[in-house]
LUMFI-522599 format. One line per field, with one value per residue (C-alpha): residue number from 1; residue in three letters; x, y negated, z negated. Coordinates in nm, 2 decimals. Each point is the difference from the previous one (the first is absolute). Layout:
num c(NUM;...)
residu c(Ala;...)
u c(X;...)
v c(Y;...)
w c(Z;...)
REM end
This chain:
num c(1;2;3;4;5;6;7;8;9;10;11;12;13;14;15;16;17;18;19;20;21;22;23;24;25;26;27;28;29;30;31;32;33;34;35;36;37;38;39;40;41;42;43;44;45;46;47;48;49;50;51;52;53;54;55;56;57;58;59;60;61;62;63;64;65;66;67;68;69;70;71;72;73;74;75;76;77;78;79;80;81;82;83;84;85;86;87;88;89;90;91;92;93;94;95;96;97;98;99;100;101;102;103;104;105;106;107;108;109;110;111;112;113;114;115;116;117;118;119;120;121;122;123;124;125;126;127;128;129;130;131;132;133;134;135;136;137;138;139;140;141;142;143;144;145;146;147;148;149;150;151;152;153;154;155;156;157;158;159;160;161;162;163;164;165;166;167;168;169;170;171;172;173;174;175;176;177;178;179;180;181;182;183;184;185;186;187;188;189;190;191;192;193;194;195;196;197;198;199;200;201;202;203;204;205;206;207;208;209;210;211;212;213;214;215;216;217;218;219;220;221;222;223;224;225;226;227;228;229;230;231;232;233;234;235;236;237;238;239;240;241;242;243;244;245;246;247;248;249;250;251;252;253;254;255;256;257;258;259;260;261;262;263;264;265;266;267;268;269;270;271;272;273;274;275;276;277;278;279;280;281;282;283;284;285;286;287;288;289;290;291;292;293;294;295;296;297;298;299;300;301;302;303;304;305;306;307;308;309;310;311;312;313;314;315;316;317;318;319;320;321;322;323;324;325;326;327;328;329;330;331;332;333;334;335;336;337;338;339;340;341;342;343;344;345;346;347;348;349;350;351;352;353;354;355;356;357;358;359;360;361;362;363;364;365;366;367;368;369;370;371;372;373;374;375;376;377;378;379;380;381;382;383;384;385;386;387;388;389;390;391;392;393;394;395;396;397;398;399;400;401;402;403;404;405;406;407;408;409;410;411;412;413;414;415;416;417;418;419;420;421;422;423;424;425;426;427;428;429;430;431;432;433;434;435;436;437;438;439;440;441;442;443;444;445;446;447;448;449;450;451;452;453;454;455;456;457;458;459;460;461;462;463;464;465;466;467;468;469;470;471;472;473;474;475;476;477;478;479;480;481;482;483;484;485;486;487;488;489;490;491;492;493;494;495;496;497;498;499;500;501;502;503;504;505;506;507;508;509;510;511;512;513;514;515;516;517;518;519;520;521;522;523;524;525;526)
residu c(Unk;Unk;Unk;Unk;Unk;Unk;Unk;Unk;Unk;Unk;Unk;Unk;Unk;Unk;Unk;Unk;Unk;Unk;Unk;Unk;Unk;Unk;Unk;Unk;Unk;Unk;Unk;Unk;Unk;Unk;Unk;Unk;Unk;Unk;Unk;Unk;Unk;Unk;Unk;Unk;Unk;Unk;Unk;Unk;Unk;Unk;Unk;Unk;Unk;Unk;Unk;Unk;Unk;Unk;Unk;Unk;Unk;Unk;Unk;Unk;Unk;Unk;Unk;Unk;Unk;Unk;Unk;Unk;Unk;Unk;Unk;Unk;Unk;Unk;Unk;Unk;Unk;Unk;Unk;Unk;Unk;Unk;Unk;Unk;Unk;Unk;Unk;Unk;Unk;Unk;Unk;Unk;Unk;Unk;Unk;Unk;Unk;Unk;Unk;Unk;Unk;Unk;Unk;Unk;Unk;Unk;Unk;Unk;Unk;Unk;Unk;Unk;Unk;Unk;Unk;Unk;Unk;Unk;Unk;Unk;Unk;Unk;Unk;Unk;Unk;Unk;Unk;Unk;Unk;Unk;Unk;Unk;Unk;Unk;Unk;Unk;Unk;Unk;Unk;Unk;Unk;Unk;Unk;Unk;Unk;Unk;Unk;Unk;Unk;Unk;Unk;Unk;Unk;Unk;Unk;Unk;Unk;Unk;Unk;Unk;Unk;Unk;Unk;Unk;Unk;Unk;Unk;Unk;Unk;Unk;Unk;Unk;Unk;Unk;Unk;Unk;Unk;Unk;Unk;Unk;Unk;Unk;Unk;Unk;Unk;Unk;Unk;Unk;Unk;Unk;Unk;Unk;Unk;Unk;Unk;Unk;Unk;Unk;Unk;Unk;Unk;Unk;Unk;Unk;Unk;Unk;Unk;Unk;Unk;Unk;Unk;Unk;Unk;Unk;Unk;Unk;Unk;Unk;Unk;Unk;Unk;Unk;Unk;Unk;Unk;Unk;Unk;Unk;Unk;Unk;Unk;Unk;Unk;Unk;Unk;Unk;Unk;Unk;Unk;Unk;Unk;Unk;Unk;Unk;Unk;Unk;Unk;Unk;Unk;Unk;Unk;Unk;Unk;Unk;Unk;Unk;Unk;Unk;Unk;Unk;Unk;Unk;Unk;Unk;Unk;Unk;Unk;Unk;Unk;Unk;Unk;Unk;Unk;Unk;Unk;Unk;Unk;Unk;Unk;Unk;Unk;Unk;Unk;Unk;Unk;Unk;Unk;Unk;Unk;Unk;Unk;Unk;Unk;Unk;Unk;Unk;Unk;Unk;Unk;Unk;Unk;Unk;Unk;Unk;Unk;Unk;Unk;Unk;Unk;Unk;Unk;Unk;Unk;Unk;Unk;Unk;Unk;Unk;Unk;Unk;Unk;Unk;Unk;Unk;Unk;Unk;Unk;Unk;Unk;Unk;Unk;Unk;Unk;Unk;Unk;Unk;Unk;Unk;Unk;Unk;Unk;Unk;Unk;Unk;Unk;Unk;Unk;Unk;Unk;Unk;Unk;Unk;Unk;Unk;Unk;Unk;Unk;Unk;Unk;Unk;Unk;Unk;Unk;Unk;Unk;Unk;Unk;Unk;Unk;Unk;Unk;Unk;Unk;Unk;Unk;Unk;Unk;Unk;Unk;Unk;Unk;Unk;Unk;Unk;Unk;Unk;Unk;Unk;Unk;Unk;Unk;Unk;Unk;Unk;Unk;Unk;Unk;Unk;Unk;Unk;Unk;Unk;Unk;Unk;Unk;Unk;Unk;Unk;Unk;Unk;Unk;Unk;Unk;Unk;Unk;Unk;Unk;Unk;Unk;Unk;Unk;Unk;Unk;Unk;Unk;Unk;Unk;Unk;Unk;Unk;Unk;Unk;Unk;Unk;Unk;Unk;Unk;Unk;Unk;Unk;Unk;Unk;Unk;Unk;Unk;Unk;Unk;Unk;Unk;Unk;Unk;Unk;Unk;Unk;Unk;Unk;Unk;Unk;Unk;Unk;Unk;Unk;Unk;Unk;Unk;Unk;Unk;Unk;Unk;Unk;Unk;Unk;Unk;Unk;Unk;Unk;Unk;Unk;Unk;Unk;Unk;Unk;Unk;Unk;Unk;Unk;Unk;Unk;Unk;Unk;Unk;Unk;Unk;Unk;Unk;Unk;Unk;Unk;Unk;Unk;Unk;Unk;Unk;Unk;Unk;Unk;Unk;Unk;Unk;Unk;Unk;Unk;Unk;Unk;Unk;Unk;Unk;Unk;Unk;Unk;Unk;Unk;Unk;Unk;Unk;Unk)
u c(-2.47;-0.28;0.09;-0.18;0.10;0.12;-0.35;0.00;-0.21;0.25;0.06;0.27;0.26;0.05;0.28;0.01;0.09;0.26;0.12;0.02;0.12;0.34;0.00;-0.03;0.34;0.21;0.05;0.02;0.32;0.17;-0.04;0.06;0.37;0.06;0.04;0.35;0.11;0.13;0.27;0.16;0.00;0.17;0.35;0.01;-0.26;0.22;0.31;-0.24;-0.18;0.27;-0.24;0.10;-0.02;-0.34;-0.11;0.06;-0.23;-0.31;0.01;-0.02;-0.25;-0.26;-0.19;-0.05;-0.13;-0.27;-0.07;-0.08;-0.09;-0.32;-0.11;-0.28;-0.07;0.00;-0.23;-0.30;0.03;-0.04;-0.33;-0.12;0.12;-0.04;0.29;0.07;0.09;0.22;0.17;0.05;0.11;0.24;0.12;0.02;0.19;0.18;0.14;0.07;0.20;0.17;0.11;0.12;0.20;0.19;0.08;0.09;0.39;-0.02;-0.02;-0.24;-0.22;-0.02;-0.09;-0.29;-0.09;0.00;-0.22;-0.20;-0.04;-0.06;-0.34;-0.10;0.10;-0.20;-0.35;0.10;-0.01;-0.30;-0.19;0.09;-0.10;-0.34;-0.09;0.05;-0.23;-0.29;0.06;-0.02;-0.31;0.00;0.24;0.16;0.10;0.13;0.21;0.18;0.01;0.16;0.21;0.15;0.08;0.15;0.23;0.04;0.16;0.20;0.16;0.07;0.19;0.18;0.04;0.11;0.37;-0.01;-0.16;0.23;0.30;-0.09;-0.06;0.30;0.18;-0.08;-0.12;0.06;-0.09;-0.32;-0.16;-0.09;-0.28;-0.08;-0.09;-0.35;-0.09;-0.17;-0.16;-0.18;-0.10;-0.12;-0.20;-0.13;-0.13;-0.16;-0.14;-0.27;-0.12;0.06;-0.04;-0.40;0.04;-0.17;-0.04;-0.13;-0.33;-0.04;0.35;0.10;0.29;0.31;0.14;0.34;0.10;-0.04;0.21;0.29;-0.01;0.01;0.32;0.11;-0.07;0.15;0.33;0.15;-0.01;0.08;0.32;0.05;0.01;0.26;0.22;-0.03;0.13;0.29;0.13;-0.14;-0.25;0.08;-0.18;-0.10;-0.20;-0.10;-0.15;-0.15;-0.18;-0.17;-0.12;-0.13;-0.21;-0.11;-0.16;-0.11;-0.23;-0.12;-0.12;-0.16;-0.20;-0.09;-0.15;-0.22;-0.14;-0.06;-0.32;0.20;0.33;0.35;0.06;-0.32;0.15;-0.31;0.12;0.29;-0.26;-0.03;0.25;0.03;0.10;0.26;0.13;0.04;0.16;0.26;0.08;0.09;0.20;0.18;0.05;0.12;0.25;0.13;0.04;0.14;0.23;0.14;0.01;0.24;0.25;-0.07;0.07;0.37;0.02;-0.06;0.20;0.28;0.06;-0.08;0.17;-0.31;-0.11;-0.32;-0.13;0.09;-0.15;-0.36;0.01;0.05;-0.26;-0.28;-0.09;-0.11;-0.21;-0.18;0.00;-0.21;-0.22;-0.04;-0.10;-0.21;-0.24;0.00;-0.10;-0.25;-0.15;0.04;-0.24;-0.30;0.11;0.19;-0.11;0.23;0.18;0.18;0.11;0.16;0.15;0.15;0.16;0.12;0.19;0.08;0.25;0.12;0.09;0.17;0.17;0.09;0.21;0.15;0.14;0.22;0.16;0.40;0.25;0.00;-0.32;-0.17;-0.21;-0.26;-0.08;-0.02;-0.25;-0.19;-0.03;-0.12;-0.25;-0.13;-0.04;-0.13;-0.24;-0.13;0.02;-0.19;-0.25;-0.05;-0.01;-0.32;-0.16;0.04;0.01;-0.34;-0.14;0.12;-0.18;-0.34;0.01;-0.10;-0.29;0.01;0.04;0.29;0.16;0.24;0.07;0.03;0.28;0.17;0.06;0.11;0.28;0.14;-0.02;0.22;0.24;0.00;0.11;0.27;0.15;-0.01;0.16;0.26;0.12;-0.10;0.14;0.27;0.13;-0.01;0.17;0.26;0.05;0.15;0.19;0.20;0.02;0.16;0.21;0.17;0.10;0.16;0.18;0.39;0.14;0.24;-0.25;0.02;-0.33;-0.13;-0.05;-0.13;-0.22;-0.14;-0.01;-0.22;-0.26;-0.13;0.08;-0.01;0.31;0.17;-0.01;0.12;0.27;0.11;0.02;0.33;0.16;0.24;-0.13;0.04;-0.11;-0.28;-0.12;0.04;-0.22;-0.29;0.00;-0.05;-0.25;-0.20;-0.03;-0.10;-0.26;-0.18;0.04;-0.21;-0.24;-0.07;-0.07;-0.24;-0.18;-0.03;-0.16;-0.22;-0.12;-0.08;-0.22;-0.19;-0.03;-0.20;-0.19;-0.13;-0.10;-0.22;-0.14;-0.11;-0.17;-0.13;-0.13;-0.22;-0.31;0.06;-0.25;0.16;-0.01;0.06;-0.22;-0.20;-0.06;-0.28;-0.15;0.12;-0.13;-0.26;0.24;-0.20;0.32;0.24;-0.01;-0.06;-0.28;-0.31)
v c(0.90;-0.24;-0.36;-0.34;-0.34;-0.25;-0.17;-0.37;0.02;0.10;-0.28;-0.20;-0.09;-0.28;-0.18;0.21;0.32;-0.19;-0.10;0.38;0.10;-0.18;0.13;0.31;-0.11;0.00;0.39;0.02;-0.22;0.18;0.36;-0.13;-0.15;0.30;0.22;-0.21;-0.22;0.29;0.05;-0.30;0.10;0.30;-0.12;-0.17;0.27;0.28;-0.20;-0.05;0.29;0.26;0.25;0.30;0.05;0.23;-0.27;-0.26;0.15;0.08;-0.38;-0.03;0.21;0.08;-0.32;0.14;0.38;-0.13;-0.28;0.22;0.29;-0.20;-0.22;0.22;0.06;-0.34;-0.10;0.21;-0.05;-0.36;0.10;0.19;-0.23;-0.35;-0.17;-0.27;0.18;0.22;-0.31;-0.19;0.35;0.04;-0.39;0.05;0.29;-0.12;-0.32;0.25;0.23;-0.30;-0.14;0.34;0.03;-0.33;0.06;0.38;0.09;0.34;0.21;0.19;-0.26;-0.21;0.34;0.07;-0.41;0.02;0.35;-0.24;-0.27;0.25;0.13;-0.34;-0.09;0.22;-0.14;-0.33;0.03;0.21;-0.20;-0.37;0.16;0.13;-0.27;-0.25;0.28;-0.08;-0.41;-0.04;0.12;-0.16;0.20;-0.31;-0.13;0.35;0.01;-0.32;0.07;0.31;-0.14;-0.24;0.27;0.16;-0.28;-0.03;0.36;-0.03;-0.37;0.17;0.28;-0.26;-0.23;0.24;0.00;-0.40;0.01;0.27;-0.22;-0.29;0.15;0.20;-0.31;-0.16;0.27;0.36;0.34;0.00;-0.35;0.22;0.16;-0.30;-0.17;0.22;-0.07;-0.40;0.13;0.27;-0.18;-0.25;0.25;0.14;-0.35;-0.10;0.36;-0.01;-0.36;0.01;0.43;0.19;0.35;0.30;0.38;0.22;0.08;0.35;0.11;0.31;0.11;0.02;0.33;0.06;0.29;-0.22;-0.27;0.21;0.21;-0.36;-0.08;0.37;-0.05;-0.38;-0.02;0.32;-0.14;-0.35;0.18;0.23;-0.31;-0.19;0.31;0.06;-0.39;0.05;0.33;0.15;0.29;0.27;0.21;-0.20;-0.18;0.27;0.13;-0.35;0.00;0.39;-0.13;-0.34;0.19;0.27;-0.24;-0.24;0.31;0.06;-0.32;-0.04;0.31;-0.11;-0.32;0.20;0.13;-0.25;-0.17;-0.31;0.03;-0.18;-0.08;0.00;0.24;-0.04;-0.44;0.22;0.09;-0.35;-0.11;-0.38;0.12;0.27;-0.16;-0.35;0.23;0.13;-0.28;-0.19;0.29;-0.08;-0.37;0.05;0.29;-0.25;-0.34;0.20;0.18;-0.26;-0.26;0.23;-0.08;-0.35;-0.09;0.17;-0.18;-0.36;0.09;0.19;-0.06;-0.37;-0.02;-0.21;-0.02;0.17;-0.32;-0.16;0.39;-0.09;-0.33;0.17;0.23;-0.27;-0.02;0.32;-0.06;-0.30;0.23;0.21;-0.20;-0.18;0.35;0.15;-0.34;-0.01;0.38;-0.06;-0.31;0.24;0.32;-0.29;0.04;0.27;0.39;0.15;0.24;-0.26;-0.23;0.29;0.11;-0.33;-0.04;0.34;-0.14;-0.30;0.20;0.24;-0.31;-0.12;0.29;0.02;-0.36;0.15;0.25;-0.26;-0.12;0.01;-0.10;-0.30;-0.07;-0.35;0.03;-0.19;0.33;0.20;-0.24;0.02;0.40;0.02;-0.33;0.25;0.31;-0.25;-0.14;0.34;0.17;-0.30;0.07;0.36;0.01;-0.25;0.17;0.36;-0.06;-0.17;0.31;0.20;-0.15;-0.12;0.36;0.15;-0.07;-0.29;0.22;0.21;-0.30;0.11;0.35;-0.18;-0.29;0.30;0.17;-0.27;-0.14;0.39;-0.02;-0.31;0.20;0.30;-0.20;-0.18;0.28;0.18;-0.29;-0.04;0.41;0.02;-0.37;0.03;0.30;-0.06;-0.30;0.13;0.26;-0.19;-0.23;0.34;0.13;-0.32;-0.06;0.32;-0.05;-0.33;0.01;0.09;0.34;-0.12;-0.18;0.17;0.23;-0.16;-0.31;0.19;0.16;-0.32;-0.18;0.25;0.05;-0.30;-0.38;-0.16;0.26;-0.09;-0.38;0.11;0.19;-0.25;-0.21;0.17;0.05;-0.30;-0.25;0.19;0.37;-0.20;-0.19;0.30;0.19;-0.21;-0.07;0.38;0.04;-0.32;0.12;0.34;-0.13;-0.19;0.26;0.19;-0.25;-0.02;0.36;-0.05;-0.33;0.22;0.32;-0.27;-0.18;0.36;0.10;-0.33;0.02;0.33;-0.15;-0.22;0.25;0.21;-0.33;-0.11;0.38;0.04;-0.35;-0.05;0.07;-0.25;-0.31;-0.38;-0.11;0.31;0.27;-0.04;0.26;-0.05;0.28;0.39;0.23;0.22;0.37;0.30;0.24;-0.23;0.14;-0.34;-0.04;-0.24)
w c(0.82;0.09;0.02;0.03;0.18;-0.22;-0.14;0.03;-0.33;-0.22;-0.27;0.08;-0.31;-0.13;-0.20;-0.30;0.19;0.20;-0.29;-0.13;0.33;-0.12;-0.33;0.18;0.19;-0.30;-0.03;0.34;0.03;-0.30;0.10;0.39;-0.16;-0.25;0.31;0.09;-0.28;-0.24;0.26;-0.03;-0.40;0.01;0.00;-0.33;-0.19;0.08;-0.14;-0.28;-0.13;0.17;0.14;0.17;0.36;-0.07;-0.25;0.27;0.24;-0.25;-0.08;0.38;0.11;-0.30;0.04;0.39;-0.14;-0.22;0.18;0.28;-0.16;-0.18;0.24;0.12;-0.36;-0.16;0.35;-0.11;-0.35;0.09;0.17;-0.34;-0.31;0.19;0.26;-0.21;-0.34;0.18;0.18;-0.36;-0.19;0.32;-0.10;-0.35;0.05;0.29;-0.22;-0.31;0.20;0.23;-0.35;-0.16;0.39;-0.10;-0.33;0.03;-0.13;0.12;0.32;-0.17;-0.12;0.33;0.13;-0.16;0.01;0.42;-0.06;-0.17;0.27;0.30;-0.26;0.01;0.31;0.19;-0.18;0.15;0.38;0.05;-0.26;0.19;0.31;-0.14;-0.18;0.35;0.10;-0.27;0.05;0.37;0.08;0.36;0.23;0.16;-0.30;-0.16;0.32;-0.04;-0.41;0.10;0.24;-0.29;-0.19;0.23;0.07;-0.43;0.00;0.34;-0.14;-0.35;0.17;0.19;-0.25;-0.24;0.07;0.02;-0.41;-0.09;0.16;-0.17;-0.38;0.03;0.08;-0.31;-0.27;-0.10;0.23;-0.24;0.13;0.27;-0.19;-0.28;0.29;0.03;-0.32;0.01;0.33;-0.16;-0.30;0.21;0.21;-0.34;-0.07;0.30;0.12;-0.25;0.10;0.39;0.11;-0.01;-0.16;0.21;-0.11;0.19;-0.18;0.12;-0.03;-0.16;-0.20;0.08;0.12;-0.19;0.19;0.35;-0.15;-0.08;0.30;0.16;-0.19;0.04;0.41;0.03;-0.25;0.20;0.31;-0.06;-0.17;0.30;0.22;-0.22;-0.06;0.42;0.00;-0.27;0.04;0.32;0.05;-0.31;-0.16;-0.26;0.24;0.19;-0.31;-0.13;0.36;-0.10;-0.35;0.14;0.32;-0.24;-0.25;0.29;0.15;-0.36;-0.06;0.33;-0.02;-0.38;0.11;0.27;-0.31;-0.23;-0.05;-0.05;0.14;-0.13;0.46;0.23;0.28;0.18;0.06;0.24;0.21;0.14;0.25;-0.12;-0.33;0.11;0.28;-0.24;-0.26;0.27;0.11;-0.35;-0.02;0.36;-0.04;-0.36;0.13;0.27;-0.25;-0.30;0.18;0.20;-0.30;-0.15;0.25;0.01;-0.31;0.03;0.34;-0.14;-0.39;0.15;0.40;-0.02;-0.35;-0.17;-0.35;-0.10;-0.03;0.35;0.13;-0.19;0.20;0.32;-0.05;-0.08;0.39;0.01;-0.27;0.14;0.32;-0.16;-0.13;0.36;0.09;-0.26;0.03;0.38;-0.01;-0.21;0.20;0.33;-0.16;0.08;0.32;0.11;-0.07;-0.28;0.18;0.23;-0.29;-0.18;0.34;0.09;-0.42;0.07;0.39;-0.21;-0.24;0.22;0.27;-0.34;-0.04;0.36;-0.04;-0.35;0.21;0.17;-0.32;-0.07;-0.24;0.18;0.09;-0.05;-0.30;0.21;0.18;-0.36;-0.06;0.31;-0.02;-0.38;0.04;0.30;-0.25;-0.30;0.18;0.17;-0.36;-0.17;0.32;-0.10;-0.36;-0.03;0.29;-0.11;-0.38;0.06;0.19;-0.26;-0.27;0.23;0.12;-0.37;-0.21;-0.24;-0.31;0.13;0.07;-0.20;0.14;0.30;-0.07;-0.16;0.27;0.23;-0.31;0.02;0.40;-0.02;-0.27;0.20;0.30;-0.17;-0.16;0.35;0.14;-0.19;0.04;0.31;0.20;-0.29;0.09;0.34;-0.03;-0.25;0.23;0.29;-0.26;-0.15;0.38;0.14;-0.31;0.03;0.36;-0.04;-0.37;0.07;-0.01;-0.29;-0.21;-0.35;-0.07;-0.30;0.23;0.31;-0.20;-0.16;0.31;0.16;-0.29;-0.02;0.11;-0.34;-0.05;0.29;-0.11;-0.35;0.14;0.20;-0.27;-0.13;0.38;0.11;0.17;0.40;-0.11;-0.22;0.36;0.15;-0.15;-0.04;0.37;0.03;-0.26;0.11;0.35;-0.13;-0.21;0.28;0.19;-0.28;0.00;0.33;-0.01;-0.25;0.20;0.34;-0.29;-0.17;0.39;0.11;-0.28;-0.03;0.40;-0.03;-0.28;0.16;0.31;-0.35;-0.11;0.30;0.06;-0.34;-0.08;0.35;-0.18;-0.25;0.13;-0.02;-0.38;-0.11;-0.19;-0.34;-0.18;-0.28;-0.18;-0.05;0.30;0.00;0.02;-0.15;0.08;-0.21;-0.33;-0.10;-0.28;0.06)
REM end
């Protein structure tokens, strides 16, 4: 792919797309929260609505299928019906479905109503993302706009057990979704006023058959990876893995075809945009996966409320930010390749002190190791989410903010089954060697599965087997976690090794890319 310094002429933007850029925030923070605050629901909407086990888990996970699954799809069509009507159909629909998820008095119905939220959600993302692309014509500027957003979705993650905390506190398990609903009427008012509309002119149709052999290639494997983390390899998965790879080969050799293809294959060809795209997949895979474990570390080990957890978790949040603005200063100084490499050091150093936490560990040094990872995963999600989108073509924008929103699902999802179960792993190992020979099976057996059944079970024990047991199932936790914080330091450490390797070409400021190249073996029509 040919690229271009960043040109000093590029039009600088003024207060009205600032302005937009934090209308553009506003879906960022509630799909960034919706990832973590439905957990803290749970509890009071099974006791309500009484689903079933199977139930349970489709009101869990079919938000993340279509979410994922459409991302790639909802990216281009942005590029062919105009960014900002697909953001404010995504809102509408968004605050429609939010207020049907509230309100549902059925399994079945807030099933269907979170199949409706992941459809919109995934116009959201990739449409924020483009349209920063179309406002900030001046690199510098798109770098620190992107950096803001990145810090918008990282906080809302964060953040999102604080919110859920708080409303839960006060209202019923449905205030977790109502909540959605003034931000996206707001969004619908000022989008309009404050957001530019871009098409791409010469665009095409879109290709049905590539977006369901995108769904057909993406749902099976984010299932795969979920079913890995809950139940261990099967054949289930096994088989989800076959269908996913088979329709992921189909759909890349259809787009080599295409005179106007549903994913640009030939943008893999560059090393800035590959090697960006692997690592949002690595840094994701480390945060994710560790975050799981912190959460049950702060809620369960230290024995806080959600709420006094959110509060803890706010400095990594102003960690990150700290490090996705200071990474963006450095890139007008400091060649891309060494910023990345040194986020990369920064959260595997993190994870290196995480490794050295205990039941009885000061929280000061929790909060030393995650403000380490924050601030190197703020760092390399405005750096590499900005070569991403600089590295395609203005009107595949789109296509191209996609692609990184799935890399950042992909890596979460791989996180958690991968750290999890690692993790997890350990926890059942060490469990079983330290629970009493006499302990009655229904209480080894919960103890071992999980820790929030250990703490249940210990809930019912007197007061010294109750003690007892949570000492043991503490210690094996950290134990877990530790296991996962020495995985997660190792893989960021040989990111950041591939970063530095595959992003030396990329000058200081970055790369622009402005125009479609010139490819006559594409397939690409002119």
């Amino acid at each position: 792919m040919k690229t271009e310094p960043p040109s000093a002429a590029a039009d600088l933007a003024g207060r009205r797309e600032w302005a937009g850029l934090a209308v553009l925030m506003l879906p960022v923070l509630l799909i960034a929260m919706s990832v973590t605050i439905l957990n803290f629901a749970i509890p009071r909407l099974a006791a309500d609505l009484e689903p079933s086990t199977a139930e349970l888990l489709w009101i869990m996970d079919i938000y993340t299928f279509l979410l994922a699954g459409l991302l790639v799809t909802m990216g281009t069509l942005g590029d062919r019906i105009g960014r900002r009507r697909l953001l404010l159909l995504g809102a509408a629909g968004f605050g429609l479905a939010s207020a049907a998820s509230a309100f549902a008095t059925s399994p079945e119905m807030l099933i269907a109503a979170r199949a409706a939220l992941g459809i919109a959600g995934a116009t959201l993302m990739p449409a924020t993302l483009a349209l920063i692309r179309n406002m900030f014509a001046d690199p510098r500027q798109r770098q620190v706009a992107i950096g803001l957003w990145t810090v918008g979705f990282i906080g809302g993650t964060a953040v999102g057990p604080l919110v859920g905390g708080v409303l839960l506190e006060f209202f019923w398990w449905g205030s977790v979704f109502l909540i959605s609903v003034p931000v996206m009427l707001l969004l619908l008012l000022a989008g309009p006023l404050l957001l530019p509309e871009y098409r791409d002119p010469e665009a095409g149709r879109l290709d049905l058959l590539s977006a369901a052999l995108s769904l057909a290639a993406i749902i099976p494997l984010v299932f795969a990876v979920k079913r890995v983390a809950e139940e261990g390899p099967d054949a289930a998965a096994a088989l989800a893995v076959a269908v996913g790879a088979a329709a992921g080969v189909w759909l890349v050799r259809r787009q080599l075809r295409l005179a106007d293809p549903l994913i640009d294959v030939r943008l893999f060809r560059d090393s800035a945009f590959s090697a960006s795209l692997v690592t949002v997949v690595l840094g994701v895979f480390a945060l994710v996966g560790f975050m799981f474990f912190v959460s049950q570390y702060l809620q369960l080990v230290l024995d806080m409320r959600p709420i006094e957890a959110g509060l803890w978790m706010l400095p990594m949040v102003c960690m990150s930010a700290i490090g996705s603005m200071l990474a963006v200063a450095a890139t007008r100084l400091v060649r891309t390749g060494y910023i990345v490499g040194a986020a990369l050091l920064s959260g595997a150093g993190g994870m290196g002190v995480l490794t050295q936490v205990t039941p009885d560990t000061s929280i000061g040094l929790l909060l030393i190791g995650v403000g380490m990872v924050g601030a190197g995963m703020g760092a390399i999600a405005a750096v590499c989410t900005d070569l991403v989108v600089a590295s395609a073509p203005p009107e595949r924008a789109g296509m191209a903010s996609s692609l990184s929103e799935s890399a950042g699902e992909l890596g979460g999802a791989l996180g958690i089954a991968i750290l999890g179960s690692i993790g997890m792993g350990v926890y059942r190992d060490a469990v079983a060697a330290e629970v009493p020979a006499d302990a009655p099976p229904q209480v080894a057996e919960a103890a071992q599965e999980t820790l929030p059944g250990a703490v249940a079970v210990a809930e019912h024990l007197p007061a010294e087997a109750a003690r007892e047991l949570l000492a043991t199932a503490f210690a094996a936790f950290t134990e877990g976690m530790q296991a996962a914080a020495a995985s997660g330091a190792a893989v960021l450490a040989a990111a950041a090794v591939m970063a530095v390797i595959a992003l030396r070409r990329v000058p200081v400021g970055g790369v622009e890319r402005t125009a479609e190249p010139e490819d006559e073996d594409s397939g690409r029509g002119r």
